[in-house]
Kinemage of the C-alpha trace (Angstrom):
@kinemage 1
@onewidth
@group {chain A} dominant
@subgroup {mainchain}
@vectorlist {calphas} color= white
{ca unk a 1} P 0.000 0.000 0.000
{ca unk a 2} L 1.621 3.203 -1.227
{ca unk a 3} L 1.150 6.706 0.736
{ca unk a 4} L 3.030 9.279 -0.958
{ca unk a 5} L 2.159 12.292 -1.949
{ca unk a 6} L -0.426 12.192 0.014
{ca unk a 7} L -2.595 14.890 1.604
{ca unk a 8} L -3.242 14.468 5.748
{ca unk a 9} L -6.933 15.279 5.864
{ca unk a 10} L -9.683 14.389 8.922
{ca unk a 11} L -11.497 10.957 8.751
{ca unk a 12} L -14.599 12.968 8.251
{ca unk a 13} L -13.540 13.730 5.228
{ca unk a 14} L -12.779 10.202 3.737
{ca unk a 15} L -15.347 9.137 1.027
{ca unk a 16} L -17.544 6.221 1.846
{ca unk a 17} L -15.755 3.223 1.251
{ca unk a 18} L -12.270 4.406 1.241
{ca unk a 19} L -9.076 2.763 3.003
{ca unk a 20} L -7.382 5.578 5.020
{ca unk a 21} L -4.217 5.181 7.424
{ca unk a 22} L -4.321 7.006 10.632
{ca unk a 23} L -1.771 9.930 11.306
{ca unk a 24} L -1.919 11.611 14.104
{ca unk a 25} L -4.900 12.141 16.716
{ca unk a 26} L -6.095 15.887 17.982
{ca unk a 27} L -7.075 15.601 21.286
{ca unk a 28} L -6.080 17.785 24.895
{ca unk a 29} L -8.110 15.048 26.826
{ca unk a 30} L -5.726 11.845 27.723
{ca unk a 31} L -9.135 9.642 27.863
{ca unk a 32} L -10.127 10.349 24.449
{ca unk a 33} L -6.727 9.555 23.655
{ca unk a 34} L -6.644 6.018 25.544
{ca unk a 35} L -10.279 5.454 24.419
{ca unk a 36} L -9.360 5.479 20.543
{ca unk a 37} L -5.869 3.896 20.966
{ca unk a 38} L -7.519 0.652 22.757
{ca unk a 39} L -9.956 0.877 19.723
{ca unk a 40} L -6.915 0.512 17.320
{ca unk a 41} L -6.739 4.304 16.516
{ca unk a 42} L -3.193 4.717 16.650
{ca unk a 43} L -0.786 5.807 13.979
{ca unk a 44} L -0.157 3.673 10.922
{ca unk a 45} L -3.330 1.506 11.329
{ca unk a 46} L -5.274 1.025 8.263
{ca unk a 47} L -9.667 2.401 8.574
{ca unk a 48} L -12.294 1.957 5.957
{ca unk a 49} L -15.103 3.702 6.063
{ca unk a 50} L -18.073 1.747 6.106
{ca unk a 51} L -21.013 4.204 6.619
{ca unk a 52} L -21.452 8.145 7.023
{ca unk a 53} L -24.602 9.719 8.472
{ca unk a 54} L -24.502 13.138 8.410
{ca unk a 55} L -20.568 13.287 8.946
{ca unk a 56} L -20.807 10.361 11.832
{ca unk a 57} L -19.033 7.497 11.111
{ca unk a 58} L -19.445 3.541 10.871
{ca unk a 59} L -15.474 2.791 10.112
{ca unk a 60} L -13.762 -0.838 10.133
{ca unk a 61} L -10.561 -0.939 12.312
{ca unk a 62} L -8.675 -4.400 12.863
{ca unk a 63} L -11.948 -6.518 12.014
{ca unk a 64} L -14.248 -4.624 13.867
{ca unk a 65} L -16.989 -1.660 12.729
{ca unk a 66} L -16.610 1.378 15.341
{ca unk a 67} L -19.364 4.391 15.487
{ca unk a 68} L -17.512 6.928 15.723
{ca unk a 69} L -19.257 10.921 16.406
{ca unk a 70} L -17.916 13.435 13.851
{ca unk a 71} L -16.491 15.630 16.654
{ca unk a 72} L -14.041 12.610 17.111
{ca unk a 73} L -13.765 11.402 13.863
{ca unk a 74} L -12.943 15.176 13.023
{ca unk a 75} L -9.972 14.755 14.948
{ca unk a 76} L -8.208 12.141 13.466
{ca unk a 77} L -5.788 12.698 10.759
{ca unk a 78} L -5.749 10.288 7.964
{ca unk a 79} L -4.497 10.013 4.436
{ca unk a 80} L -5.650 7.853 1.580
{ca unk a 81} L -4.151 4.466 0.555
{ca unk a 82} L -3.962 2.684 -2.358
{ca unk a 83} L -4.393 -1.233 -1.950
């Protein structure tokens, strides 16, 4: 999977049914933080995005589908990935 050239963008922003890898995560509050990394939000893990309502996300993450609210899903930096 190739990542170059590349733009960093938020996860909110990934089309509906596209394989992003995560970044970086925006976050002053250390629970958030612990909350997405036990999730499998960390950096270099691959997300798809399997459903958007309204810019809240459905997203597959190591085998598992995660709701995510776009507040949070706003602040996580992704970029797209070619399979």
């Amino acid at each position: 999977m190739s990542t170059e050239t590349a733009y960093v963008k938020p996860l909110t922003f990934a089309s509906l049914g596209e394989c992003v890898e995560v970044r970086s995560i925006k976050s002053t509050k250390p629970e958030l933080l612990h909350f997405l990394e036990n999730l499998g939000f960390v950096e270099g893990s691959h997300v798809r995005v399997a459903a958007d309502n309204q810019g809240n996300l459905i997203v597959e993450i190591k085998g598992s589908r995660v709701a995510l609210d776009k507040s949070v899903a706003a602040r996580i930096s992704v970029v797209s990935v070619t399979e």
